[in-house]
VOPAGU-2260 file (C-alpha; in pm, 1 decimal, decimal comma):
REM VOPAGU-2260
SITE   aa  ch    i         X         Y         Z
SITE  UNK   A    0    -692,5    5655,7    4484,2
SITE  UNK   A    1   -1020,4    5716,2    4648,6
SITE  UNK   A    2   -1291,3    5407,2    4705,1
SITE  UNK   A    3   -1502,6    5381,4    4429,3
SITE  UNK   A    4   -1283,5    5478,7    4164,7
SITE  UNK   A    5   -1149,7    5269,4    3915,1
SITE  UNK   A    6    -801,2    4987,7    3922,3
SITE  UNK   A    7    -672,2    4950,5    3615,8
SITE  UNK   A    8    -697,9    4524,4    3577,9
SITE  UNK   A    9    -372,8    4380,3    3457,4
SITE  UNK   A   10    -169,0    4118,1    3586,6
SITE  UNK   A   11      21,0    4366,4    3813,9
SITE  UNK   A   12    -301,6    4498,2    3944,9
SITE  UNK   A   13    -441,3    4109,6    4039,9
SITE  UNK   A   14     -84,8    4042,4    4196,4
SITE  UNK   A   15    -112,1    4341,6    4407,5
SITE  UNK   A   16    -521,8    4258,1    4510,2
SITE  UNK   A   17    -335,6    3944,0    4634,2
SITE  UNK   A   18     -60,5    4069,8    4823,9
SITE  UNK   A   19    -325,6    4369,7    4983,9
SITE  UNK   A   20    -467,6    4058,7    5137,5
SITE  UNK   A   21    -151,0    3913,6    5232,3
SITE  UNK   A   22    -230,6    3589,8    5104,8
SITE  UNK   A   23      48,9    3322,1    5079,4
SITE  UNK   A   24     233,2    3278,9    4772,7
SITE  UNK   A   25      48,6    2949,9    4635,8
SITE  UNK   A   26    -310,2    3133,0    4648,6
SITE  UNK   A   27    -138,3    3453,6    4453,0
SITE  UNK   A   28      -0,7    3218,3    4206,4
SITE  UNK   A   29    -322,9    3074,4    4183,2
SITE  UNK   A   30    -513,5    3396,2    4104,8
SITE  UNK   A   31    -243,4    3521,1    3787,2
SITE  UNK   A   32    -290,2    3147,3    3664,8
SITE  UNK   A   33    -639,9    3209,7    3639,0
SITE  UNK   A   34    -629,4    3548,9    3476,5
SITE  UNK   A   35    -387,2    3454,8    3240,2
SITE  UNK   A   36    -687,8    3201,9    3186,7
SITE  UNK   A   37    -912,6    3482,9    3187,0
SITE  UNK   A   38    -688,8    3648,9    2898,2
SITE  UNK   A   39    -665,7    3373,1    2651,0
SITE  UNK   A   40   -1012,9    3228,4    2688,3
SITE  UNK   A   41   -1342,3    3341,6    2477,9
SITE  UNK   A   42   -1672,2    3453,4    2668,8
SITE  UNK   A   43   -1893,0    3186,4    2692,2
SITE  UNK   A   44   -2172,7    3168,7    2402,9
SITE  UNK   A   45   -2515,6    3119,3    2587,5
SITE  UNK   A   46   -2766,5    3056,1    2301,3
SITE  UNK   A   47   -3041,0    3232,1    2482,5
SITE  UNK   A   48   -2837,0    3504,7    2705,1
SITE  UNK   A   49   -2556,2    3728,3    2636,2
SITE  UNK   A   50   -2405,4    3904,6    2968,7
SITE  UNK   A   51   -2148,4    4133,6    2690,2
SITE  UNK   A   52   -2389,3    4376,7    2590,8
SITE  UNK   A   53   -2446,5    4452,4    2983,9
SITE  UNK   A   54   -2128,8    4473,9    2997,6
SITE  UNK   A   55   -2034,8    4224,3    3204,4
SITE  UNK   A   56   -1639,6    4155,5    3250,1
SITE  UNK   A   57   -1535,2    4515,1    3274,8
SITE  UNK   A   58   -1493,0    4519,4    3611,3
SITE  UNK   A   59   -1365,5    4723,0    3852,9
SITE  UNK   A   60   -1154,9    4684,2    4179,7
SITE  UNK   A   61   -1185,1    4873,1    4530,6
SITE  UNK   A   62    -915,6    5092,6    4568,3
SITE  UNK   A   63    -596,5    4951,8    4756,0
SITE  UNK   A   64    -774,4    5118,1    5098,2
SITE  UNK   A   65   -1069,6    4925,8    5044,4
SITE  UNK   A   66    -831,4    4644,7    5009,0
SITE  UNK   A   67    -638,9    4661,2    5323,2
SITE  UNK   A   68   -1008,9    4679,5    5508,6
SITE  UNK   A   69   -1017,6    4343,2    5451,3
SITE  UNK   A   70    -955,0    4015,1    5665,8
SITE  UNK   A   71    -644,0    4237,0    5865,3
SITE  UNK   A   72    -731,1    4533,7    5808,6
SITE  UNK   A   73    -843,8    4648,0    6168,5
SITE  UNK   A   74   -1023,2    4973,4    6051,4
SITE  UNK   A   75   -1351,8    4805,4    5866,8
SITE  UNK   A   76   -1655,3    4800,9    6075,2
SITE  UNK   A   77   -1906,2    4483,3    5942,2
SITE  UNK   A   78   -2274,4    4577,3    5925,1
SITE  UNK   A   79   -2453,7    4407,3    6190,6
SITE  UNK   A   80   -2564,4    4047,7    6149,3
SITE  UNK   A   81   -2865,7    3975,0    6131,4
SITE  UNK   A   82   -2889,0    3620,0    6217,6
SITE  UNK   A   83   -2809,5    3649,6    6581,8
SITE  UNK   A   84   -3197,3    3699,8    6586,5
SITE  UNK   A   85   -3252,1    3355,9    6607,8
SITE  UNK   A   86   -2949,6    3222,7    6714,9
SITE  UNK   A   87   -2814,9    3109,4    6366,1
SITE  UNK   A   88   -2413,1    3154,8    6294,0
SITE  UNK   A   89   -2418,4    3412,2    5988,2
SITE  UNK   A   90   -2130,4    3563,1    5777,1
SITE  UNK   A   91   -2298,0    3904,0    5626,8
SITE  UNK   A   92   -2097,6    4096,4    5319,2
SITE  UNK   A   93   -2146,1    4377,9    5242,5
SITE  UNK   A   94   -1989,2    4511,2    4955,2
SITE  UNK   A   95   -1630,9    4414,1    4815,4
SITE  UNK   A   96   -1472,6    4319,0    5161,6
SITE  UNK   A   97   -1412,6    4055,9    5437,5
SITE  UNK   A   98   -1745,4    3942,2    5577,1
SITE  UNK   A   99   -1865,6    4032,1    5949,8
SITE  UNK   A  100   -1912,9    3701,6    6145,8
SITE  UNK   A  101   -2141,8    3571,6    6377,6
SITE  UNK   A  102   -2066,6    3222,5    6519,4
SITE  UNK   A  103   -2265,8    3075,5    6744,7
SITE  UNK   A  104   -2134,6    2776,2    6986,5
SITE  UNK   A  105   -2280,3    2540,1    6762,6
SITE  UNK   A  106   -1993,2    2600,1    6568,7
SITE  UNK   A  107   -1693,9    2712,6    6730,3
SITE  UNK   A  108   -1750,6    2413,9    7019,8
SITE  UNK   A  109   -1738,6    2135,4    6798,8
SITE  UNK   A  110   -1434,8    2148,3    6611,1
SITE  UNK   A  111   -1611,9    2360,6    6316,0
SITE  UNK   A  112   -1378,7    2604,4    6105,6
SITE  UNK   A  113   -1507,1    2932,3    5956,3
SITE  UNK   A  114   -1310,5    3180,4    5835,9
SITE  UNK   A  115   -1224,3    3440,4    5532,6
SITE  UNK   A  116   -1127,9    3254,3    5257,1
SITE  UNK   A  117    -742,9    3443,8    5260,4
SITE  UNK   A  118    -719,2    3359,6    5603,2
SITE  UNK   A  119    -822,9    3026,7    5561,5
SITE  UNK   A  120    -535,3    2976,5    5281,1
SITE  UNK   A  121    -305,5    3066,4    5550,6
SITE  UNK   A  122    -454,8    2900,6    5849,6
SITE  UNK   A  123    -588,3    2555,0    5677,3
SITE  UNK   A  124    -335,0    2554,1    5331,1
SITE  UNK   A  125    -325,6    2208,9    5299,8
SITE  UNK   A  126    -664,5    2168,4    5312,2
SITE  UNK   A  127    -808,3    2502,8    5107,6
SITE  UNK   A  128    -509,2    2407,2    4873,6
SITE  UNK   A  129    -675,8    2065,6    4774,4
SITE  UNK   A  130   -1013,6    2197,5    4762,7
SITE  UNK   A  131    -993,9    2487,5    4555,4
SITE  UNK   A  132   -1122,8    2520,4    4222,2
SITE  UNK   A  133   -1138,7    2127,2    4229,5
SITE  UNK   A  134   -1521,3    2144,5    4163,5
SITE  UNK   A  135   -1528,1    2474,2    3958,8
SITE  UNK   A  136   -1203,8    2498,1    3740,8
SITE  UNK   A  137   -1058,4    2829,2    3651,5
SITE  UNK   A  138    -999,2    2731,7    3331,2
SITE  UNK   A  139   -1367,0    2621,0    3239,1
SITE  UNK   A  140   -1456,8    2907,8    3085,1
SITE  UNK   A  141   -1378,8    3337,8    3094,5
SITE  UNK   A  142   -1646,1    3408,5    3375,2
SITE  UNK   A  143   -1478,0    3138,2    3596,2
SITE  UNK   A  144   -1134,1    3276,4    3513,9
SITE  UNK   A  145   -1246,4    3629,0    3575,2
SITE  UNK   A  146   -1393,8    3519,8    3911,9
SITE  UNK   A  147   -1090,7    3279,7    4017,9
SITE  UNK   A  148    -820,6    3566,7    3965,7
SITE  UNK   A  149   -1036,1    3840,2    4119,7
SITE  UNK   A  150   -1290,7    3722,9    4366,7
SITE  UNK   A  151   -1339,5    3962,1    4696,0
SITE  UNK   A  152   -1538,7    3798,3    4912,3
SITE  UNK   A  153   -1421,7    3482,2    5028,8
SITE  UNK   A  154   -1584,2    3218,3    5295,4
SITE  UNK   A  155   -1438,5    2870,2    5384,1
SITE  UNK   A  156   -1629,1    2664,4    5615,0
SITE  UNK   A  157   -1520,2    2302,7    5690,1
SITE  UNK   A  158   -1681,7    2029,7    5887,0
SITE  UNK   A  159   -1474,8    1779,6    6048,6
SITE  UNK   A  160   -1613,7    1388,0    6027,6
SITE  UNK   A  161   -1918,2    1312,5    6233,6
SITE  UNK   A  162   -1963,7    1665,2    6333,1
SITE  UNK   A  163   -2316,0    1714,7    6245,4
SITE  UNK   A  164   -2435,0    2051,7    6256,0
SITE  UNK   A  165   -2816,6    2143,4    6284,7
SITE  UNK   A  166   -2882,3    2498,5    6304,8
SITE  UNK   A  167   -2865,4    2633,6    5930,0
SITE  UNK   A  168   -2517,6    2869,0    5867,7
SITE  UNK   A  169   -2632,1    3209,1    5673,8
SITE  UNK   A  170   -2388,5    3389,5    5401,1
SITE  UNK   A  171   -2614,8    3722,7    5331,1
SITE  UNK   A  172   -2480,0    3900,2    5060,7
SITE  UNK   A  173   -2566,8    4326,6    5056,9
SITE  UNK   A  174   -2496,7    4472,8    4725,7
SITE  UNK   A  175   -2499,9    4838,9    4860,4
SITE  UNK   A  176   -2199,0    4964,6    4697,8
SITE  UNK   A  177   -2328,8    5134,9    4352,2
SITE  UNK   A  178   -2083,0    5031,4    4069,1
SITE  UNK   A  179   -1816,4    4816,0    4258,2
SITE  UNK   A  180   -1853,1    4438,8    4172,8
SITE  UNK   A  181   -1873,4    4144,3    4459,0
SITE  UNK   A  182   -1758,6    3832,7    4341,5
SITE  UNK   A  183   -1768,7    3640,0    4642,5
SITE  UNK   A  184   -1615,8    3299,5    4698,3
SITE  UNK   A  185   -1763,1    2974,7    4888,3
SITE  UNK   A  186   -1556,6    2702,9    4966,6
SITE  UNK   A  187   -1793,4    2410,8    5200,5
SITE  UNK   A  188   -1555,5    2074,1    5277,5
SITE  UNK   A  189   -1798,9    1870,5    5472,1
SITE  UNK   A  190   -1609,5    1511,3    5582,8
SITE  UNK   A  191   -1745,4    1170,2    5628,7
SITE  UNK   A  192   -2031,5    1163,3    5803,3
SITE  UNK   A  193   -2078,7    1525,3    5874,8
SITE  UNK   A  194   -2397,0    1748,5    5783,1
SITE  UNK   A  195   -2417,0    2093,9    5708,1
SITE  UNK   A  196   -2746,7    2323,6    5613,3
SITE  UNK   A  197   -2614,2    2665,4    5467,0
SITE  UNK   A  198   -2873,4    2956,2    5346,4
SITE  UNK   A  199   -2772,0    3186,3    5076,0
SITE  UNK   A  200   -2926,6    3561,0    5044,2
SITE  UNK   A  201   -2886,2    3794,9    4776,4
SITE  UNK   A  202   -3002,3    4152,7    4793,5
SITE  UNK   A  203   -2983,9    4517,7    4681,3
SITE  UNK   A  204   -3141,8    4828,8    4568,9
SITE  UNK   A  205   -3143,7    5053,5    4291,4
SITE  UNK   A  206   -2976,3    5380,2    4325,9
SITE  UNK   A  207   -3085,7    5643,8    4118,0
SITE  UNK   A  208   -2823,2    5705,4    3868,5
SITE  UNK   A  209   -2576,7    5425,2    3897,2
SITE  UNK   A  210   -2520,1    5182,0    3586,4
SITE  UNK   A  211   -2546,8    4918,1    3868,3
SITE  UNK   A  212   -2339,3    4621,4    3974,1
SITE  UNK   A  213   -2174,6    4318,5    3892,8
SITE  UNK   A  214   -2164,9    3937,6    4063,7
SITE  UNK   A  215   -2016,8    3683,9    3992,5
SITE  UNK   A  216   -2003,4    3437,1    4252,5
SITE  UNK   A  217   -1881,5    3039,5    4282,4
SITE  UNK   A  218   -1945,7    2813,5    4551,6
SITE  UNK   A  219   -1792,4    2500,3    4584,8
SITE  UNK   A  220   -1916,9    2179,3    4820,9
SITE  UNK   A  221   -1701,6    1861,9    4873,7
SITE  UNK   A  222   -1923,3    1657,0    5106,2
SITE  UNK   A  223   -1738,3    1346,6    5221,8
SITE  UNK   A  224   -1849,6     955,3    5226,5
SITE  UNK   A  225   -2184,6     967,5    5401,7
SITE  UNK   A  226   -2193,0    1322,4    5474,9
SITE  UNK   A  227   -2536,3    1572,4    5367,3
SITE  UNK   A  228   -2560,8    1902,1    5280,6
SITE  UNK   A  229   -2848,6    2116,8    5210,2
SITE  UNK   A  230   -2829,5    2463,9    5023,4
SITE  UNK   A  231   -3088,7    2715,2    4985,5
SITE  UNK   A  232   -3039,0    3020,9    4794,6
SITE  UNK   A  233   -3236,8    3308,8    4795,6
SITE  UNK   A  234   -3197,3    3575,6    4518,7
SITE  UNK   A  235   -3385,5    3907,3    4513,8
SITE  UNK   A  236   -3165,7    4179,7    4330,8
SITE  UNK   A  237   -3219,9    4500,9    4186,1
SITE  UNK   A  238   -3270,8    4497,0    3777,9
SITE  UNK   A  239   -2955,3    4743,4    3769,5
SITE  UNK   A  240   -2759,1    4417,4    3874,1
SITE  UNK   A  241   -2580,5    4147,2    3602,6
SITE  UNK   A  242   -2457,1    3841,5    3765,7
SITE  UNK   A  243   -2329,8    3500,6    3668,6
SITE  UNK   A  244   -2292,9    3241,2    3940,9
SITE  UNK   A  245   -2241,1    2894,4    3965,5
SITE  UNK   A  246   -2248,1    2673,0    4258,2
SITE  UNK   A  247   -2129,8    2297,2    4275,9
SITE  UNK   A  248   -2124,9    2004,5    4483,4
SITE  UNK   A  249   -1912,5    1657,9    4477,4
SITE  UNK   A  250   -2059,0    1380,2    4689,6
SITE  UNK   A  251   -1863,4    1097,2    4767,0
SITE  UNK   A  252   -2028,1     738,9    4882,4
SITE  UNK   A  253   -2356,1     751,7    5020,0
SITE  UNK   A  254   -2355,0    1123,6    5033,9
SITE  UNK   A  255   -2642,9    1354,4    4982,4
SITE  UNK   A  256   -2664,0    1728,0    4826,6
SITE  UNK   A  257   -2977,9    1848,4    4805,0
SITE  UNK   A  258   -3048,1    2259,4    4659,1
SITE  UNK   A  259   -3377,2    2456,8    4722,6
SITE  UNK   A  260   -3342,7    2729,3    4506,2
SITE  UNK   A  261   -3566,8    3049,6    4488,4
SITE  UNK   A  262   -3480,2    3284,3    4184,8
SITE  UNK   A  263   -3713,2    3633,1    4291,3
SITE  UNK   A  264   -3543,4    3930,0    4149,9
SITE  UNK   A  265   -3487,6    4134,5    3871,3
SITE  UNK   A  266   -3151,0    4126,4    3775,8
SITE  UNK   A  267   -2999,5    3961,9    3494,9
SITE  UNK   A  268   -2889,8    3660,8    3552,7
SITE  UNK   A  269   -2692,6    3341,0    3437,4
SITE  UNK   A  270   -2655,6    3053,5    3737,4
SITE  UNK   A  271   -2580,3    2681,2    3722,4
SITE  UNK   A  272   -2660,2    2483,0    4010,4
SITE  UNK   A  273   -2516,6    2140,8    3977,7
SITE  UNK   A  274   -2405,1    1822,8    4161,6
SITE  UNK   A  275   -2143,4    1541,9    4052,0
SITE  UNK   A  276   -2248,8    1191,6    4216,6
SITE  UNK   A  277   -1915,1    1053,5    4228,1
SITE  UNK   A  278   -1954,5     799,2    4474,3
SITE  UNK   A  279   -2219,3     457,0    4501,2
SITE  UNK   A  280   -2514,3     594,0    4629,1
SITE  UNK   A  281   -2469,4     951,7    4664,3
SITE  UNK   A  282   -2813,4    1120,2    4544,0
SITE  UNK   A  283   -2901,3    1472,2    4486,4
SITE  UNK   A  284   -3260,2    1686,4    4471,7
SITE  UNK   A  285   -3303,6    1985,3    4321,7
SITE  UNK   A  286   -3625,0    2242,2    4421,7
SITE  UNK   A  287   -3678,3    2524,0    4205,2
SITE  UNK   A  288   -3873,9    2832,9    4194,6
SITE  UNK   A  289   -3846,3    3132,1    3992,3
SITE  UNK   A  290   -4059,9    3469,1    3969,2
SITE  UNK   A  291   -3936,3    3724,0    3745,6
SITE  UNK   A  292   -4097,9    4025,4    3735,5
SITE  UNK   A  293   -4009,4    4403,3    3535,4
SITE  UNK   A  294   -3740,7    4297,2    3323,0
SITE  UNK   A  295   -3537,6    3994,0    3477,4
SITE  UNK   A  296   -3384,1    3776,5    3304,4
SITE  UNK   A  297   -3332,1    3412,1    3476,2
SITE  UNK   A  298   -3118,4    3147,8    3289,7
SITE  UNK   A  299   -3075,5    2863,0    3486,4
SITE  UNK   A  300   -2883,0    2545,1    3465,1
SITE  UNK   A  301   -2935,8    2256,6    3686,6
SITE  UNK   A  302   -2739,6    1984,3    3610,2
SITE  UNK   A  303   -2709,6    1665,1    3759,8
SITE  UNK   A  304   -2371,3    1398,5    3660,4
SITE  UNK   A  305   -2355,3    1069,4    3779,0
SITE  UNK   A  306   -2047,0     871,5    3757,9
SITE  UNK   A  307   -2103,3     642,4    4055,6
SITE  UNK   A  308   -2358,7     303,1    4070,1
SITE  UNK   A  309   -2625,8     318,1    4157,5
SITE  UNK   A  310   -2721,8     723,3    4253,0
SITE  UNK   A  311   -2997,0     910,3    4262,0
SITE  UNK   A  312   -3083,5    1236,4    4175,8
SITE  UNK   A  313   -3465,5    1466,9    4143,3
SITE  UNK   A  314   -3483,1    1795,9    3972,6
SITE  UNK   A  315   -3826,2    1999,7    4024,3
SITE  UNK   A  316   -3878,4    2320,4    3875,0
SITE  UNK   A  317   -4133,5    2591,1    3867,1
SITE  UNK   A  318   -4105,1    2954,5    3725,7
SITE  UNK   A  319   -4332,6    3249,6    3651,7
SITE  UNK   A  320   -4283,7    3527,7    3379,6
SITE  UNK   A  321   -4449,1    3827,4    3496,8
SITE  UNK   A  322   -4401,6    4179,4    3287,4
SITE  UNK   A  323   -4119,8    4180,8    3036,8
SITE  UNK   A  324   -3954,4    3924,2    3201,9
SITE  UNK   A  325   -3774,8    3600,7    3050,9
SITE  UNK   A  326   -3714,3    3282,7    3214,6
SITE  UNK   A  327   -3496,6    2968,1    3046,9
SITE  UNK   A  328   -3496,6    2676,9    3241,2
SITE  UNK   A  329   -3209,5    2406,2    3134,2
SITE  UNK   A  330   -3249,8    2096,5    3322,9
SITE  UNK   A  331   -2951,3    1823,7    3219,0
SITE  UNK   A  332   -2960,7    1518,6    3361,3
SITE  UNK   A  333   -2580,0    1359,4    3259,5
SITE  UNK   A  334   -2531,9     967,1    3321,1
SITE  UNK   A  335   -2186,2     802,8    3241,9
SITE  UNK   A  336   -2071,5     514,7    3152,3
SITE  UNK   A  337   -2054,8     272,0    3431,4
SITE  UNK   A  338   -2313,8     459,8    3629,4
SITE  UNK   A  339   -2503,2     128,4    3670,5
SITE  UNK   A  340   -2843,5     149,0    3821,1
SITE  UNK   A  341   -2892,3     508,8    3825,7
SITE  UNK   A  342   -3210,0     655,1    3874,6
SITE  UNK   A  343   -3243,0    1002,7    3754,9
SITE  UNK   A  344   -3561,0    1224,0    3749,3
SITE  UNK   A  345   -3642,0    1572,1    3610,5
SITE  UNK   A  346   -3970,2    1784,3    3563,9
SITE  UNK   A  347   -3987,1    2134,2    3508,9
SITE  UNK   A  348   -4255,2    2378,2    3408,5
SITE  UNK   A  349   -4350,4    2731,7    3338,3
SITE  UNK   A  350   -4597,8    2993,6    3328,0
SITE  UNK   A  351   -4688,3    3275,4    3151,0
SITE  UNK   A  352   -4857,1    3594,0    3309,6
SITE  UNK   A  353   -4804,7    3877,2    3091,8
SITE  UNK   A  354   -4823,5    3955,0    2725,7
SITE  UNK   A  355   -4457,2    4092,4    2702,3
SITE  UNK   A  356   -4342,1    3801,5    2915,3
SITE  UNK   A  357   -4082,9    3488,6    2792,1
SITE  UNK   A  358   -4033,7    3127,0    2869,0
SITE  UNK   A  359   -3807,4    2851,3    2771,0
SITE  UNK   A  360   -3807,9    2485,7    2925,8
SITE  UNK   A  361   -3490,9    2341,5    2771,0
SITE  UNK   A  362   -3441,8    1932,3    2901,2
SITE  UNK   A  363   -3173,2    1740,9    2815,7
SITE  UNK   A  364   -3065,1    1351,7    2936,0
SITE  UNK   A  365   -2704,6    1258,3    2810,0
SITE  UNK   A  366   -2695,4     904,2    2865,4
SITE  UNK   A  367   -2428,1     682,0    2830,3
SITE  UNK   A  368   -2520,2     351,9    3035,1
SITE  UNK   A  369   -2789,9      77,4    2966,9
SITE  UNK   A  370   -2912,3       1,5    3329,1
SITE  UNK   A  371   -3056,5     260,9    3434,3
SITE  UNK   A  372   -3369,3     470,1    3482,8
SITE  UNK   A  373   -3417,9     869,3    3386,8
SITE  UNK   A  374   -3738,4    1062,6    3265,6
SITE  UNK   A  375   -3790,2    1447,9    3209,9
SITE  UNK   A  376   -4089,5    1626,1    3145,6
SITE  UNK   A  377   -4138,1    2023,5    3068,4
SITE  UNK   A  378   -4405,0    2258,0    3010,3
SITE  UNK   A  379   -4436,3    2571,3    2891,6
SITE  UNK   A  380   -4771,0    2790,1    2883,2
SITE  UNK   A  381   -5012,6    3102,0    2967,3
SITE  UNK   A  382   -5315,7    3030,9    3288,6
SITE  UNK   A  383   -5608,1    2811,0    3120,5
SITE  UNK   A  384   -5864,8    3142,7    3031,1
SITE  UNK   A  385   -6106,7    2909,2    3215,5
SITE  UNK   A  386   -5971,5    2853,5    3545,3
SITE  UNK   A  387   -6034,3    3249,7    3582,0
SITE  UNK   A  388   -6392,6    3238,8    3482,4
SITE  UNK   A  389   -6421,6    2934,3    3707,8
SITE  UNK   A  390   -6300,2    3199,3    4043,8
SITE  UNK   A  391   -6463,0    3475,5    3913,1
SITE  UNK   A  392   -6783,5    3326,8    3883,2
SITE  UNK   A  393   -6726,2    3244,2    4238,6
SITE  UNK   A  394   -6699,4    3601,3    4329,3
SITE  UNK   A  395   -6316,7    3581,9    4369,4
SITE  UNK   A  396   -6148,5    3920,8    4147,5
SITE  UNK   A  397   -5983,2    3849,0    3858,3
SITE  UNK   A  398   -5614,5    3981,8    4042,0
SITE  UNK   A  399   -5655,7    3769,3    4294,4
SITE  UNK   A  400   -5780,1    3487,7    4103,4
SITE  UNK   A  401   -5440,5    3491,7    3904,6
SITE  UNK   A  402   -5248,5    3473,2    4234,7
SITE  UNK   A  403   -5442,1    3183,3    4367,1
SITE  UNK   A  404   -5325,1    3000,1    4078,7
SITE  UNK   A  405   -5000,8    3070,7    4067,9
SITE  UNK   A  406   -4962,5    2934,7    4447,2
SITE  UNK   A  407   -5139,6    2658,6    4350,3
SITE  UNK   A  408   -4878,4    2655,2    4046,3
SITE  UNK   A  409   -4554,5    2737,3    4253,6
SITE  UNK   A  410   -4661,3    2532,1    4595,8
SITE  UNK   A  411   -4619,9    2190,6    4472,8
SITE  UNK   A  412   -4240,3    2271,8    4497,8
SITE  UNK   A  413   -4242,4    2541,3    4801,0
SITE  UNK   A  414   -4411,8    2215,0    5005,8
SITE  UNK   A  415   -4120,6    2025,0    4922,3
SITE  UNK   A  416   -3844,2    2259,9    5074,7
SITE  UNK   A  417   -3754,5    2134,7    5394,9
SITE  UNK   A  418   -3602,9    2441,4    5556,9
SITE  UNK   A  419   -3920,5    2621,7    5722,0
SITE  UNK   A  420   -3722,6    2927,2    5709,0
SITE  UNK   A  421   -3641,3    2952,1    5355,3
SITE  UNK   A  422   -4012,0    2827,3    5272,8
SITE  UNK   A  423   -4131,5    3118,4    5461,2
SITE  UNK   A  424   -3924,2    3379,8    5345,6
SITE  UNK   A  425   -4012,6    3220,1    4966,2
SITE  UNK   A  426   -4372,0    3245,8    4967,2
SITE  UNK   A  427   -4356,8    3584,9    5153,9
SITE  UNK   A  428   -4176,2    3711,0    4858,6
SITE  UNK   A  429   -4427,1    3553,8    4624,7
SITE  UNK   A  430   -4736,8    3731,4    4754,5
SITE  UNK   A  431   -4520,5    4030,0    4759,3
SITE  UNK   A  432   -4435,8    4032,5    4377,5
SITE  UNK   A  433   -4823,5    3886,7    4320,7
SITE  UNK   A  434   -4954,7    4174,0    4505,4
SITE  UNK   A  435   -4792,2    4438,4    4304,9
């Protein structure tokens, strides 16, 4: 069987995938648990987004030579990574396969594992056994399933206690094989009193011809008693792509997880960003911004649970519907009972640029507990005909009068992202779409 073509997916074929990989027998059993999972359990109904009709779920799998390429395989040349440029450590994929890694001695000197996620579940079992799927279960839905018995990209990075690590860690994903899915895996343990900053790319191209590809990636951050981790994700992929990702934190006691979050491309897309505040104190923030131009469709979940006293948690949100595209925004703010002195916030708001272009704000506050203090707000709406006479009369063209007020609409959250990098790369990508 030739790369590219398709694997029958059955039981026998995930078993094999697994043994290809030669992970250990716990992390195989793990993977036909979750497809059995996969078998028995419906698709998710999304009221506003159905991933079926793009057929999403029939899936293939790289050929057992693309398998064998992977963490052992000795033959598979990485692309290049590109964040030696400026000294970050970087893990690049590229395609269905074991990632190319760059570590720099920020990492490797101070006790700092990062590895494949098969290695890993040799090397670290104890610890990759306890962590996975303990914030994203297998059985939560299909799409988790699906992913848990067949993901192909794996990462594991864990942070011993006090390490704190400053230079930002980049996972670039490369969707340059036409037709093959990456479903990559993240696994972050971050202990007490360790920090961690990791950046998150997604990109592609069209290629002329090909129905396109599928992702469906799951990341997973347990960040210990007074530990912080940031995540930014970037996300700028073709419209040939369908993708359904989530990404979750845990924080324990006094721990912080915050997200900046930049939605750019055209794919279509379902993604829940979320973190459970398990401990006292542990707060969360969540920064969004989303630009969907031709025919994207965005629907994003941020959620935020608290179960511990006293925790905090922010979510800002700003999109833009450009085209035929269609933005839902879902903000849930979840407070339990017990969850004494809570203070949860929420805001989100969208614009409208284009006749053919759609917009939902959807907030929601499940509350539970007396003491405490939430609010949401959400807006949903087309540029005010009379801030463009205002610029125009002002000699400013009515193009670039629009795109003046959409960075005056997006920057209220771009100012608030606190990795310069990410910020850059953001608003570049703005004035690119803007500019079209």
């Amino acid at each position: 069987m030739t790369v590219g073509q398709a694997m029958r997916v059955d039981r026998a074929a995930v078993e094999r995938w697994a043994q290809e990989r030669k992970e250990p027998r716990w992390l195989r059993e793990w993977r036909l648990a979750s497809w059995e999972a996969y078998e028995r359990l419906p698709a998710p109904k999304l009221e506003r987004s159905d991933l079926v009709k793009r057929g999403f779920g029939e899936v293939r799998l790289p050929s057992s030579a693309a398998a064998a390429a992977g963490p052992d395989g000795g033959d598979r040349k990485g692309p290049e990574v590109a964040g030696g440029a400026n000294g970050q450590s970087a893990a690049v994929f590229s395609g269905a396969g074991a990632p190319a890694l760059e570590l720099q001695g920020s990492f490797t000197n101070r006790g700092v594992y990062v590895a494949d996620l098969s290695t890993a579940a040799r090397e670290r079992e104890n610890v990759v056994r306890q962590a996975l799927g303990s914030v994203v279960s297998p059985g939560e839905n299909k799409w988790t399933a699906l992913q848990s018995a067949l993901w192909n990209a794996g990462l594991f990075i864990h942070v011993p206690a006090g390490v704190r690590v400053k230079m930002p860690f980049l996972a670039a994903y490369r969707m340059d094989e036409p037709e093959m899915p990456v479903f990559p895996r993240l696994l972050v343990v971050v202990e007490d009193g360790a920090s961690l900053t990791l950046v998150e790319t997604w990109s592609g191209s069209d290629v002329e011809g090909s129905p396109g590809v599928t992702a469906a990636g799951i990341a997973e951050c347990l960040v210990g008693a007074g530990g912080e981790v940031r995540v930014a994700t970037l996300q700028d992929l073709p419209g040939t792509a369908t993708g359904f990702v989530i990404r979750r934190a845990r924080a324990d006691q006094d721990a912080r997880v915050d997200w900046a979050i930049g939605e750019m491309g055209e794919a279509r897309l379902v993604a829940e960003y979320g973190t459970e505040l398990a401990g006292p104190g542990s707060g969360s923030d969540a920064k969004v911004v989303a630009l969907g131009t031709g025919r994207a469709h965005f629907d994003l979940t941020l959620r935020m649970v608290h179960r511990g006293r006293f925790t905090q948690s922010d979510i800002l949100a700003r999109g833009v519907a450009l085209d035929r595209s269609d933005l839902v925004f879902r903000a849930v703010t979840v407070i339990e009972k017990g969850a004494v002195g809570t203070d949860g916030h929420q805001a989100e708001g969208l614009l409208m640029l284009s006749p053919g272009a759609r917009a939902n704000a959807i907030p929601m506050l499940l509350i539970d507990e007396n003491d405490v203090k939430a609010d949401h707000a959400a807006s949903v709406g087309k540029i005010n005909p009379e801030q463009i006479y205002y610029l125009m009369s002002r000699g400013i063209a009515e193009e670039e009068a629009k795109r003046l007020i959409v960075r005056g609409f997006l920057d209220p959250v771009i100012d608030r992202i606190p990795l310069v990098g990410v910020k850059e790369q953001m608003e570049r990508l703005v004035e690119r779409k803007m500019s079209r």
